[in-house]
C-alpha positions as a printed NumPy array, in Angstrom:
array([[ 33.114,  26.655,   4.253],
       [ 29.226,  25.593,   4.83 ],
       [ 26.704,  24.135,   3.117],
       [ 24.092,  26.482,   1.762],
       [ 21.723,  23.882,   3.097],
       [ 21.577,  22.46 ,   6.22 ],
       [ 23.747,  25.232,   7.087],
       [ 25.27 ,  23.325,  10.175],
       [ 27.21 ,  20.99 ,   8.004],
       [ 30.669,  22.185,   7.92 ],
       [ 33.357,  20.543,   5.49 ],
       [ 36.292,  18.395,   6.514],
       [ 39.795,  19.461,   5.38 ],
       [ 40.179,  15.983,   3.78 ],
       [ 38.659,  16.269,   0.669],
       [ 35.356,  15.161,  -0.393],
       [ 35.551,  12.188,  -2.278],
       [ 33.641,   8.289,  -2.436],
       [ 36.28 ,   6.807,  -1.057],
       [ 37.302,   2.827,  -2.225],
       [ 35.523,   0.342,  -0.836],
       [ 32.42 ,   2.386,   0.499],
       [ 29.144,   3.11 ,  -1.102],
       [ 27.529,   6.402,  -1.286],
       [ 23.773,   7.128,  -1.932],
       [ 21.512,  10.188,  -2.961],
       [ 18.686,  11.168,  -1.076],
       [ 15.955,   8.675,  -2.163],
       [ 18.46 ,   6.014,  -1.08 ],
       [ 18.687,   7.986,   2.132],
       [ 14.852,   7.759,   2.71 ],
       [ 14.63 ,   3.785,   2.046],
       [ 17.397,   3.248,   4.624],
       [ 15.875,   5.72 ,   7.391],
       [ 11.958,   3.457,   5.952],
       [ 10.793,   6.821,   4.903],
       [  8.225,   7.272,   2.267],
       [  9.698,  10.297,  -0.029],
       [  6.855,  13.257,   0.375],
       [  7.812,  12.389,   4.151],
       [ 11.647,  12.336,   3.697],
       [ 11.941,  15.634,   1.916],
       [  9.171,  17.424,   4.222],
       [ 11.506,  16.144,   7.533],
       [ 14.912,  16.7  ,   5.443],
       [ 16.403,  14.462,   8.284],
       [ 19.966,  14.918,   7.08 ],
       [ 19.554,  18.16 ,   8.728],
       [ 19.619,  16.727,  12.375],
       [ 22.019,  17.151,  14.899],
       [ 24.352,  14.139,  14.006],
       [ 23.795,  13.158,  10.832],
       [ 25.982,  12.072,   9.11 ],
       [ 27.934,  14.765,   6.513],
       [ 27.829,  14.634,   2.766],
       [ 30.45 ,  13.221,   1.065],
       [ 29.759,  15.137,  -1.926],
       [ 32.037,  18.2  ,  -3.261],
       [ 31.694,  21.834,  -2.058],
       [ 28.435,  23.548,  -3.991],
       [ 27.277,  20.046,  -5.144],
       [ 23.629,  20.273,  -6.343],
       [ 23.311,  16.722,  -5.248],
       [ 24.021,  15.688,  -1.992],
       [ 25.506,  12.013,  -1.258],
       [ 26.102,  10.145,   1.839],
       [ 28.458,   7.028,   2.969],
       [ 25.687,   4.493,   3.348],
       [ 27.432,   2.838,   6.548],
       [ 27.173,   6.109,   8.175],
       [ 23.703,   6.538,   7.096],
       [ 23.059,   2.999,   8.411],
       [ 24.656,   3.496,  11.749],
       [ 22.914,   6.632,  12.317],
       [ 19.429,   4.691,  12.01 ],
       [ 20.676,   2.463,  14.469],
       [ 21.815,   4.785,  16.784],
       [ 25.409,   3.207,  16.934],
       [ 28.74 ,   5.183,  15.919],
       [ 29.157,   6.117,  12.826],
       [ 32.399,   4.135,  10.679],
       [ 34.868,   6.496,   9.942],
       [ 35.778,   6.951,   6.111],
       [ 39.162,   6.468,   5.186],
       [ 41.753,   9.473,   4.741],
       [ 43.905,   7.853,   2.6  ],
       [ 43.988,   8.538,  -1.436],
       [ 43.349,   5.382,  -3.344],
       [ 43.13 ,   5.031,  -7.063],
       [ 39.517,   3.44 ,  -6.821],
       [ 38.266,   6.582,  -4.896],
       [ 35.447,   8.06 ,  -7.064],
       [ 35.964,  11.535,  -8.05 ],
       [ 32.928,  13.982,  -8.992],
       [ 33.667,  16.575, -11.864],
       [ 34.782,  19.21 ,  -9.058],
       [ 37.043,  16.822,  -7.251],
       [ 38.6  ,  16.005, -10.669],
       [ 39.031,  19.411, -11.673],
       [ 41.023,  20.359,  -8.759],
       [ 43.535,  16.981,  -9.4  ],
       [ 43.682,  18.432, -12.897],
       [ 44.036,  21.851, -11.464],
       [ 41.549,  23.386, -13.955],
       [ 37.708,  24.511, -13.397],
       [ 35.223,  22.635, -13.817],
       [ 34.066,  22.812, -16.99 ],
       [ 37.056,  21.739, -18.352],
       [ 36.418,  18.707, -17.101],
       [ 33.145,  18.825, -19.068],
       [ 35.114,  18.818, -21.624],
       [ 37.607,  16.232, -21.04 ],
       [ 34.704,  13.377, -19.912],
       [ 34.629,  12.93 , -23.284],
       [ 37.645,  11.454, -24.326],
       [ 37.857,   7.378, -23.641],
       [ 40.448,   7.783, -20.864],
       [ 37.779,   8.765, -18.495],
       [ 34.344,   8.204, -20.68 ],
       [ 35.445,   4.347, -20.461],
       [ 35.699,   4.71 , -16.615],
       [ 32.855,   6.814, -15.784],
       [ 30.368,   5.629, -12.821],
       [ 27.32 ,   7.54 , -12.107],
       [ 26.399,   7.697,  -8.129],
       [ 23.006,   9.098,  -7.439],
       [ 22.929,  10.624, -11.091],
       [ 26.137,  11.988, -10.734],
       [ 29.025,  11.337, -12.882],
       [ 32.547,  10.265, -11.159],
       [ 35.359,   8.846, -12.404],
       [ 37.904,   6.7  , -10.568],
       [ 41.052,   8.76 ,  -9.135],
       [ 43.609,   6.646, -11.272],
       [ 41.701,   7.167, -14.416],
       [ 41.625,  10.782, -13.645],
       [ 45.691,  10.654, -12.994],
       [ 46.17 ,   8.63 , -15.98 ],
       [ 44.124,  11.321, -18.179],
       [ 46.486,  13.789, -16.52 ],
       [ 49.55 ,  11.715, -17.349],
       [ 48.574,  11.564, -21.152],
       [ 48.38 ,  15.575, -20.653],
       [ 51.485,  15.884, -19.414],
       [ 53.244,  13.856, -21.878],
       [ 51.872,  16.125, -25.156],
       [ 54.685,  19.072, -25.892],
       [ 54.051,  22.389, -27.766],
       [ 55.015,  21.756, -31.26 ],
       [ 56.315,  24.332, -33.045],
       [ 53.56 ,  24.323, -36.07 ],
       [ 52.232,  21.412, -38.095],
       [ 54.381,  20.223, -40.475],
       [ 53.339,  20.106, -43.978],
       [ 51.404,  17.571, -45.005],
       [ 51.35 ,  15.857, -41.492],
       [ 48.112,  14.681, -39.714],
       [ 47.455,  16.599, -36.127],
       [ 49.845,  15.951, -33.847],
       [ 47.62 ,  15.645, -30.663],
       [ 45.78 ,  12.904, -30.397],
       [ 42.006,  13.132, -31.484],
       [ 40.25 ,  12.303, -27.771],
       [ 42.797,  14.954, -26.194],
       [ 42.45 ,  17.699, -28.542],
       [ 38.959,  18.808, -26.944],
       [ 40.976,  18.829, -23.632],
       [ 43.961,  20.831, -25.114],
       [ 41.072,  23.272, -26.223],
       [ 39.364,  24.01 , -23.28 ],
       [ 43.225,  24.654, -21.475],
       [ 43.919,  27.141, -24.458],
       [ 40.255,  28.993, -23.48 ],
       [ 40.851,  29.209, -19.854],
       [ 44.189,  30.658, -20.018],
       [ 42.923,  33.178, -22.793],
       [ 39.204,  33.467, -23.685],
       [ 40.267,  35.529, -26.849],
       [ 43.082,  32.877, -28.31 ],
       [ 42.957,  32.626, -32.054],
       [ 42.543,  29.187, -34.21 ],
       [ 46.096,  30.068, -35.753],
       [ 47.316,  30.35 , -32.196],
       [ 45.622,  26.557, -31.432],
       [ 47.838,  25.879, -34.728],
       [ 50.535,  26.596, -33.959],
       [ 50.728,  25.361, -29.556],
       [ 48.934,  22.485, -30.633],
       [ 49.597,  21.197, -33.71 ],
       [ 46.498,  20.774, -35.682],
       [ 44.588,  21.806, -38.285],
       [ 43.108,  24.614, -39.115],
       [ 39.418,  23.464, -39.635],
       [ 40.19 ,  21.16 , -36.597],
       [ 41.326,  24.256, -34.297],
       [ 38.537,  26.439, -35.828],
       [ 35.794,  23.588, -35.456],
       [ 36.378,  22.71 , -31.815],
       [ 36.837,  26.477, -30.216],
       [ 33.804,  27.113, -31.587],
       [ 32.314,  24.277, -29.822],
       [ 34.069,  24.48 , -26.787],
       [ 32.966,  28.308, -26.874],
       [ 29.193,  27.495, -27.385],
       [ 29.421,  25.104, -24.629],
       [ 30.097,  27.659, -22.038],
       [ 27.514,  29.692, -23.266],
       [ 25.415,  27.504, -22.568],
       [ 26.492,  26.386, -19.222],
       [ 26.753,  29.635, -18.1  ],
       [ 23.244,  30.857, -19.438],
       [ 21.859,  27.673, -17.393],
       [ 23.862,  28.972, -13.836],
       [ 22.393,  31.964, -14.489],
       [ 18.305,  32.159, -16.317],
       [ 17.76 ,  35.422, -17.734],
       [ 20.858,  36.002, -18.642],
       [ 21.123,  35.654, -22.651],
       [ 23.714,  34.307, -24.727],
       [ 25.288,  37.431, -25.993],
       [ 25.45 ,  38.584, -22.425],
       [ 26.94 ,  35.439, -21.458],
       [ 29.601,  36.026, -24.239],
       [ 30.49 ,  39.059, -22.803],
       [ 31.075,  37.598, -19.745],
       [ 33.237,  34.731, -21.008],
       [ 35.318,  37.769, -22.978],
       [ 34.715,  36.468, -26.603],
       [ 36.114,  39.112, -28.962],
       [ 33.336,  40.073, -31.455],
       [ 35.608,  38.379, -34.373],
       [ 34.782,  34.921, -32.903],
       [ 31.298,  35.584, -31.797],
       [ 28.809,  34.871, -34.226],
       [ 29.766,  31.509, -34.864],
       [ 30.043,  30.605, -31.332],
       [ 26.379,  32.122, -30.563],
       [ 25.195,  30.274, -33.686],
       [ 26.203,  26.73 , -32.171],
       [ 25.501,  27.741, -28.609],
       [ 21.653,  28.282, -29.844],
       [ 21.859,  24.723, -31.843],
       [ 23.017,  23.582, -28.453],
       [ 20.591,  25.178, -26.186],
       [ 17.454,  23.867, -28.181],
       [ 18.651,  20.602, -27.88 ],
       [ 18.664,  20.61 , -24.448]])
């Protein structure tokens, strides 16, 4: 699989991941190590030279990110370090590289930032978000551990934990765009209002996101797309407008 741009980049089996111990930097970090001015640096685009060094960053990331030692050697002309194949818990995972540990897609893991387990952990690299590869395991650990209860017993609070519950959403919506509040109720555990409240959230949200991937298309189109049932649909357009003009 290749880069859209430079095309000659071609990524390594390994994974694509800030790995512990190194340091990765964006492109105007790129142009003060290579003692570029900026208008120069993206006129040149010198990461598209023979033997520079790859981008670290996920497949189809918008924003590209180098190891800086590589980067470094490169300037000097000497060999360039290699970076380590071996997982670590420190490696920093972008929100594609965590989606595929949590084998879900990517905006799930919109979702789930939220919640402390990785919110508390989160490190932005040239204005990208990551989150460490053990905080991302121990998020999936606190996934694993929640069962389907059969209902909500009378009278009981919610029986999955508030930070997890947007999580447990956005699983429910990718396995069935259509699924029902009562459904939420009864996998789940939770209220009513609480089930009803945050599909319709979790529905505007991808509205939104996909109206941004792709301008001109228009939120009930996008709807469509996402295969909300008409039942559901107003409410969810409603908040994904709210949404949008905040923006």
């Amino acid at each position: 699989m290749r880069w859209n741009s430079p095309a000659r980049h071609v990524y390594r089996e390994v994974g694509f991941v800030i790995r512990a111990g190194r340091t990765a930097v964006g492109r105007e970090e790129v142009a003060v190590v290579l003692g570029m001015k900026w208008a120069a640096f993206r006129r040149a685009k010198p990461y598209s030279a023979e033997g520079f060094p790859e981008p670290v960053s996920s497949v189809d990331a918008k924003v590209l990110l180098w190891d800086l030692e590589q980067v470094e050697a490169y300037r000097d002309g000497r060999p360039q370090p290699a970076i380590p194949d071996v997982e670590h818990g420190e490696d920093l995972l972008d929100r594609r590289e965590a989606a595929v540990l949590l084998d879900v897609k990517p905006r799930s893991v919109d979702t789930y930032k939220t919640a402390p387990r990785l919110a508390d952990h989160a490190v932005v690299v040239g204005g990208v978000e990551h989150w460490p590869r053990s905080a991302v395991l121990a998020y999936a650990a606190g996934r694993g551990t929640m069962t389907a209860p059969s209902g909500r017993p009378k009278g009981s609070g919610d029986m999955v934990p508030r930070d997890l519950l947007p999580g447990r959403i956005a699983e429910l919506l990718d396995a069935d765009p259509a699924v029902t509040s009562a459904h939420a109720v009864d996998v789940l555990g939770v209220s009513t209002s609480a089930a009803q409240k945050h599909l319709q959230h979790e529905r505007a949200v991808r509205i939104v996101a996909l109206m941004r991937t792709e301008p001109g298309l228009g939120a009930e189109g996008a709807a469509d797309r996402l295969g909300y049932p008409l039942a559901v649909r107003r409410t969810a357009l409603k908040t994904a407008q709210k949404l949008f003009d905040a923006s």
